[in-house]
C-alpha positions as a Markdown table, in Angstrom:
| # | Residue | x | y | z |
|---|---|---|---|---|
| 1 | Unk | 27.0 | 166.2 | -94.8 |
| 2 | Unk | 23.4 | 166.7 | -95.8 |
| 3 | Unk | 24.6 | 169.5 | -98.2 |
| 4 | Unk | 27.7 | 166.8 | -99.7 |
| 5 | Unk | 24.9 | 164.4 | -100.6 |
| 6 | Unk | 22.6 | 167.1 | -102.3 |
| 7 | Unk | 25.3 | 167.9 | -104.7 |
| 8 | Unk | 26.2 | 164.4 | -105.3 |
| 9 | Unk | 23.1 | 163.4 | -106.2 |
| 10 | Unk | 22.6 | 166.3 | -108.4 |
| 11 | Unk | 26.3 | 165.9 | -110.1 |
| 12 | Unk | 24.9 | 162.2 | -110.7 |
| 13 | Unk | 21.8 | 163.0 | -112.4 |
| 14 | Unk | 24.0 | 165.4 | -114.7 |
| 15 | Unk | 26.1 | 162.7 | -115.5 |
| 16 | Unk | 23.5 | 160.3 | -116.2 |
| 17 | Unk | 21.5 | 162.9 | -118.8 |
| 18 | Unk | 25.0 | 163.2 | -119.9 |
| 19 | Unk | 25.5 | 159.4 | -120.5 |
| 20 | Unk | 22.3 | 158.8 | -122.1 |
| 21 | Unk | 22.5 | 162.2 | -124.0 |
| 22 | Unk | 25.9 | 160.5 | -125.4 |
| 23 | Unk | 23.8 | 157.5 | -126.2 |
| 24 | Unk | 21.4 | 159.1 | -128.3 |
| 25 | Unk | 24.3 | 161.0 | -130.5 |
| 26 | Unk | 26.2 | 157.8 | -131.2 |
| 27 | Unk | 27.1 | 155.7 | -128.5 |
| 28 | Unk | 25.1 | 152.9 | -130.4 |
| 29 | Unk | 25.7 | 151.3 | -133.7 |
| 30 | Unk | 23.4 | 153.1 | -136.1 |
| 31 | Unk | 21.0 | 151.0 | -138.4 |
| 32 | Unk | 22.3 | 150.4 | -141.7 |
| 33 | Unk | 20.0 | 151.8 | -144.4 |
| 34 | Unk | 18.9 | 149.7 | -146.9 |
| 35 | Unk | 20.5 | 148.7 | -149.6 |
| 36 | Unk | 19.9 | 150.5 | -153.0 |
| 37 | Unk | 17.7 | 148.9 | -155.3 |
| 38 | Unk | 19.0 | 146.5 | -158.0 |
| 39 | Unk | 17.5 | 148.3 | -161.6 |
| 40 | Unk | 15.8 | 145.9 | -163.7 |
| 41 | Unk | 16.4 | 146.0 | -167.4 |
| 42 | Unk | 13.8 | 146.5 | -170.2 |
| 43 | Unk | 12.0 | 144.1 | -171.9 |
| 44 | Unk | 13.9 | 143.2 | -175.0 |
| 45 | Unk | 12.0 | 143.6 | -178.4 |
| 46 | Unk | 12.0 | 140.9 | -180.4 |
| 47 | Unk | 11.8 | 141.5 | -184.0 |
| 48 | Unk | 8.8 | 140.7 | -186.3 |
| 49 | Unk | 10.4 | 138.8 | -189.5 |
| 50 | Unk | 9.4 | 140.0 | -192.4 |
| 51 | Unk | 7.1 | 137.9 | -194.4 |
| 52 | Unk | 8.7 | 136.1 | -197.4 |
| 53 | Unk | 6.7 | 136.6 | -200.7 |
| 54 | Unk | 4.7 | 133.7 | -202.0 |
| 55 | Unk | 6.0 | 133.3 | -205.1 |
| 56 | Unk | 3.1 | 133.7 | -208.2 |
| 57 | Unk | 3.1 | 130.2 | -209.9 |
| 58 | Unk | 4.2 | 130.0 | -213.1 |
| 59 | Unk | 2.1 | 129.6 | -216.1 |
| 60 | Unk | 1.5 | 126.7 | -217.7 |
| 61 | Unk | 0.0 | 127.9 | -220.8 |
| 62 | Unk | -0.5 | 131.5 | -222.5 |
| 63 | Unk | -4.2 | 132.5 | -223.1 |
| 64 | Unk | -7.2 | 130.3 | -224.9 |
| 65 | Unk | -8.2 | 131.9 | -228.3 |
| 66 | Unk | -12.0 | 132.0 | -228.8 |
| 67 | Unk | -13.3 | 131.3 | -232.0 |
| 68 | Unk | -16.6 | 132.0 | -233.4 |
| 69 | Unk | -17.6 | 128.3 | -235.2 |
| 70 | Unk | -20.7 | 126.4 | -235.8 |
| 71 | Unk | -22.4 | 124.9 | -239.2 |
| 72 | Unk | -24.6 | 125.8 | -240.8 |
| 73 | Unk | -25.9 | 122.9 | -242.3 |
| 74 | Unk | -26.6 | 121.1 | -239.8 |
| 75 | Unk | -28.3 | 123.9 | -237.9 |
| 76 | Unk | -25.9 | 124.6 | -235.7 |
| 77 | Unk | -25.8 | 128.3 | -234.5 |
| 78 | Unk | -21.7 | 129.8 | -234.6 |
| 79 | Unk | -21.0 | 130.2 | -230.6 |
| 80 | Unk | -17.5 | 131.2 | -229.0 |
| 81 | Unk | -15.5 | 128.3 | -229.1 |
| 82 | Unk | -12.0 | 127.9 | -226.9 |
| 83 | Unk | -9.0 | 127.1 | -228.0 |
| 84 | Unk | -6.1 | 126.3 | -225.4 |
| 85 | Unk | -2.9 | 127.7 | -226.3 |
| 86 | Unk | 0.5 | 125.7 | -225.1 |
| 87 | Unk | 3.4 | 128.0 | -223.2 |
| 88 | Unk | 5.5 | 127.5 | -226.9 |
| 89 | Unk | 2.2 | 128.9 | -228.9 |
| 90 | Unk | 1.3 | 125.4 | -230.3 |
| 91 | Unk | -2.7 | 125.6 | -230.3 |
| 92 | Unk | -4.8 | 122.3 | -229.5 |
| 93 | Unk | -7.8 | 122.2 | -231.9 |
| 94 | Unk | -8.4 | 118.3 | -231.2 |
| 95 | Unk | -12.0 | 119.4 | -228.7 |
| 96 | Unk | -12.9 | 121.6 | -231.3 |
| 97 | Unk | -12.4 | 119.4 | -234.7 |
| 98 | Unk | -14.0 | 116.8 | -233.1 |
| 99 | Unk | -17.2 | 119.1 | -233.1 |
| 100 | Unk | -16.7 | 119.4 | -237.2 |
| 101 | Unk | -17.2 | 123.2 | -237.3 |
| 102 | Unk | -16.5 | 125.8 | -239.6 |
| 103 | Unk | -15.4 | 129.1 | -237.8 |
| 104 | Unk | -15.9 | 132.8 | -238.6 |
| 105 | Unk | -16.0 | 135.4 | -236.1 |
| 106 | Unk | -18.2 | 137.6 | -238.9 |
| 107 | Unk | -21.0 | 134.7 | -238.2 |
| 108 | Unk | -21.1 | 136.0 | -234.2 |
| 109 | Unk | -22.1 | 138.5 | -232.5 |
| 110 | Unk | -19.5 | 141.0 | -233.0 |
| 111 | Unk | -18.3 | 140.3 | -229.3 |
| 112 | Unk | -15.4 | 138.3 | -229.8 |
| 113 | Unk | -11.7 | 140.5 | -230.2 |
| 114 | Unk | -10.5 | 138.9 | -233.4 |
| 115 | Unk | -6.7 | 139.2 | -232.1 |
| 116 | Unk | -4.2 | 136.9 | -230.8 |
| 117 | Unk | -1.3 | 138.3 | -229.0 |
| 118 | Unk | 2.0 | 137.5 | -231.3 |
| 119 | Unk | 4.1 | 135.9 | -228.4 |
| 120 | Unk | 6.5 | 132.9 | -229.1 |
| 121 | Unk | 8.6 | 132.2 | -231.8 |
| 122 | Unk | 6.4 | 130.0 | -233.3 |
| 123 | Unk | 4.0 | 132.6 | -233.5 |
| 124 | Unk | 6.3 | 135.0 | -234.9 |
| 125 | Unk | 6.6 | 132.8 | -237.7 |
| 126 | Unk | 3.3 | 132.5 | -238.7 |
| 127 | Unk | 2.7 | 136.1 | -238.8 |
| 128 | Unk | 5.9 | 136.9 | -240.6 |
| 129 | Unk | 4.8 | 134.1 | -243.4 |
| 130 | Unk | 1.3 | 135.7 | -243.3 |
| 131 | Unk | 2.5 | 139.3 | -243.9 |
| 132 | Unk | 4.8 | 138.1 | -246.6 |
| 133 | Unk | 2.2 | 136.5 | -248.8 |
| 134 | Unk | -0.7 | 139.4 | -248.0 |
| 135 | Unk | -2.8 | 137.1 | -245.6 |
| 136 | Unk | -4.9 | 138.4 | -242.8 |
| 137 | Unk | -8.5 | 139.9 | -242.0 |
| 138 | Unk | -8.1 | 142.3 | -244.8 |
| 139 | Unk | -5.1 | 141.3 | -246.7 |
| 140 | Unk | -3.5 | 144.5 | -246.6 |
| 141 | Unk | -1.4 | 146.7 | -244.5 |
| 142 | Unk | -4.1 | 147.3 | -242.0 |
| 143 | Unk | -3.8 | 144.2 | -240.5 |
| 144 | Unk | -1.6 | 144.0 | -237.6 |
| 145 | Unk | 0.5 | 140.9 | -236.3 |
| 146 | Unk | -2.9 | 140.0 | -233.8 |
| 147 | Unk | -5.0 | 140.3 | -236.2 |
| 148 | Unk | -3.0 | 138.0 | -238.8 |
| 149 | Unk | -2.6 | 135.0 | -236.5 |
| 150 | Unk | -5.8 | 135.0 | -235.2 |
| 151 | Unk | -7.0 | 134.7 | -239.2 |
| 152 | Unk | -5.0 | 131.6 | -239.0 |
| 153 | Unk | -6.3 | 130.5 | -236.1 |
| 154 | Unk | -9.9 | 130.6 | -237.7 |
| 155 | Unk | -8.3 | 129.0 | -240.4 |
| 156 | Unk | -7.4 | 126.0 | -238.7 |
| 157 | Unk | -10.0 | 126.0 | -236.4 |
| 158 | Unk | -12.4 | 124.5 | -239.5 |
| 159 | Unk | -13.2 | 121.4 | -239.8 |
| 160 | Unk | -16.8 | 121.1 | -241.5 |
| 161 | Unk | -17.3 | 117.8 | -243.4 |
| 162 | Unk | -19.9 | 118.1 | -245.9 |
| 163 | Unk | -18.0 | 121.5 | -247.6 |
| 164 | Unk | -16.9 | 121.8 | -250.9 |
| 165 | Unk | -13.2 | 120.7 | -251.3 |
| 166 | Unk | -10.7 | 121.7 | -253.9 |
| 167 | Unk | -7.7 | 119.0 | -254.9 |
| 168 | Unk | -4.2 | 120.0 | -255.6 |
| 169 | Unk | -4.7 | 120.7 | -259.6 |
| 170 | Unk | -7.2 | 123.7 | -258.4 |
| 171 | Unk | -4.3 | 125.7 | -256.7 |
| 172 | Unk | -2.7 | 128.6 | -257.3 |
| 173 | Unk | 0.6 | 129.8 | -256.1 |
| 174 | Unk | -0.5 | 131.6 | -253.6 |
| 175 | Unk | -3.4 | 129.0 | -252.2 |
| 176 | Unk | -0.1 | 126.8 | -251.6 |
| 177 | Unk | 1.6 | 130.0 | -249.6 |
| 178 | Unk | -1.8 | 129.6 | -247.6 |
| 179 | Unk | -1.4 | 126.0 | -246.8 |
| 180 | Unk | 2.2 | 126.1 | -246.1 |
| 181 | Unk | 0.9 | 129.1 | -243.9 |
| 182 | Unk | -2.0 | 127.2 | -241.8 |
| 183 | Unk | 0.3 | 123.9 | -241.6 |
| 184 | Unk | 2.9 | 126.2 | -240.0 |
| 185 | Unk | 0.2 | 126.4 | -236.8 |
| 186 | Unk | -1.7 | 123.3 | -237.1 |
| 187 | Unk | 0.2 | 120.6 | -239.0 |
| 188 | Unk | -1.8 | 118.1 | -237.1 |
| 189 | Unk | -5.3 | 119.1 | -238.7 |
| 190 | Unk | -7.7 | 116.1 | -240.0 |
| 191 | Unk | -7.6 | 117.4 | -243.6 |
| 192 | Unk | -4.0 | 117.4 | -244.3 |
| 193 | Unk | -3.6 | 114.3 | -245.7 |
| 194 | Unk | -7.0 | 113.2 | -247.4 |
| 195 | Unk | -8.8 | 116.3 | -247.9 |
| 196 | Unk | -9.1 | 119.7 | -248.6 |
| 197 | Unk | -9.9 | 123.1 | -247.0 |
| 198 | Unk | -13.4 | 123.8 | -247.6 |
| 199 | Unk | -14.7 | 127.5 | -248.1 |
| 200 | Unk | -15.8 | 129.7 | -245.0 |
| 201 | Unk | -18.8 | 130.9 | -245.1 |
| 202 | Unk | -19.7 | 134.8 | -246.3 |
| 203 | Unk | -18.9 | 136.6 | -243.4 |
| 204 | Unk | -21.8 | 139.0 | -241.9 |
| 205 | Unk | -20.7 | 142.2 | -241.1 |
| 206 | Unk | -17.5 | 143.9 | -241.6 |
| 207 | Unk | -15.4 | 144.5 | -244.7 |
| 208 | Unk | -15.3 | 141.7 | -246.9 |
| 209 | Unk | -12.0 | 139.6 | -247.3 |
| 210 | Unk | -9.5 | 139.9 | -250.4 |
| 211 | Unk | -10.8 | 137.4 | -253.4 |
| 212 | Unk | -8.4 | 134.9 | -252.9 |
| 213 | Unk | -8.2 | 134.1 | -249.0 |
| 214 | Unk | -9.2 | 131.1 | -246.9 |
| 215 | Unk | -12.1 | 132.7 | -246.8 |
| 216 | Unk | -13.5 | 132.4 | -250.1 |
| 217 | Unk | -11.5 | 129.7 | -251.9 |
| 218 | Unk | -11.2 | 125.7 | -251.4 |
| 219 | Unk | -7.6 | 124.9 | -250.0 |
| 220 | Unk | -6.0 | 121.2 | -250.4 |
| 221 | Unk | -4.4 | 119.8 | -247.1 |
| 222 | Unk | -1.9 | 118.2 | -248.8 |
| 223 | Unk | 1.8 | 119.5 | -247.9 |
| 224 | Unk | 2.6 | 121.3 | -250.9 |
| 225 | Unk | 6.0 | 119.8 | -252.6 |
């Protein structure tokens, strides 16, 4: 009997480690693992718009003209004078005939370009008249088209009241191509009804003008018929 309970006991302990071996290999529920992890996406870019160009304004008027004017005779020294310009070329002398100048860029310094830049129609037309009757710094073929109109821009920039003035009788043919020229640009000046051009003044340096210029001759305002 004692022997009978020995091996009992000892087939029960094996069954036990047997049993809780059994456990430890699967007789439980296992722990699930954890679930995977969800991927976050990126950061989207957003895109930088690209910057719309200002737009340059548009001009309102082409360039001033400077003039060399002053007079003489009343002691007044010539100094650069402006001239604003309109977008269609049409110069406004009224700031500067008010001032009753005569203007000569020979009576500066020698600074002042003595061009104009040939841009609109209307200027077109002035230097095509000029060329055609020989009228321009020099009168000849040197002149270019700046050079012409801004010889009738000193034209009309003059304005000196005590000057010698010619009438109509004194004219020659091509003293009225010279008015119909400066009337082209400056219809508007304060001698073209009641006076006459006066003479510029004898230019300082430089070559000297053709005889029979603005330069040198008394011009009537008077609208040639």
């Amino acid at each position: 009997m004692g022997h009978s309970r020995v091996v009992m006991g000892a087939a029960l302990v094996t069954l036990s480690l047997a049993a809780g071996c059994a456990a430890d290999t699967g007789g439980t529920a296992s722990t699930p693992s954890a679930s995977a992890s969800t991927s976050v996406p990126p950061p989207s870019v957003t895109a930088t718009p690209t910057p719309t160009p200002t737009p340059s304004p548009s001009p309102t008027a082409l360039a001033s003209v400077i003039l060399v004017c002053g007079n003489l005779d009343d002691d007044i020294d010539y100094l650069p004078q402006e001239v604003p310009v309109a977008l269609d070329g049409t110069p406004n002398f009224t700031s500067l005939w008010e001032q009753q100048f005569g203007c000569d860029t020979g009576m500066g310094d020698g600074t002042v370009t003595e061009a104009v830049a040939v841009e609109t129609p209307l200027q077109q037309a002035v230097v095509a008249l000029g060329r055609k009757i020989g009228y321009g710094e020099y009168g000849d073929e040197s002149d270019s088209d700046a050079q012409i109109l801004y010889s009738v821009f000193q034209g009309c920039g003059s304005n000196e009241p005590d000057d010698y003035y010619a009438t109509s009788k004194d004219l020659s043919d091509g003293q009225v191509d010279e008015i119909r020229l400066w009337m082209t640009l400056c219809p508007d000046h304060p001698k073209r009804k009641s006076g006459a051009r006066p003479s510029r003044r004898r230019r300082k340096r430089g070559r000297p003008r053709r005889a029979a210029t603005a330069s040198t001759t008394a011009r009537t305002w008077s609208h040639p018929r």
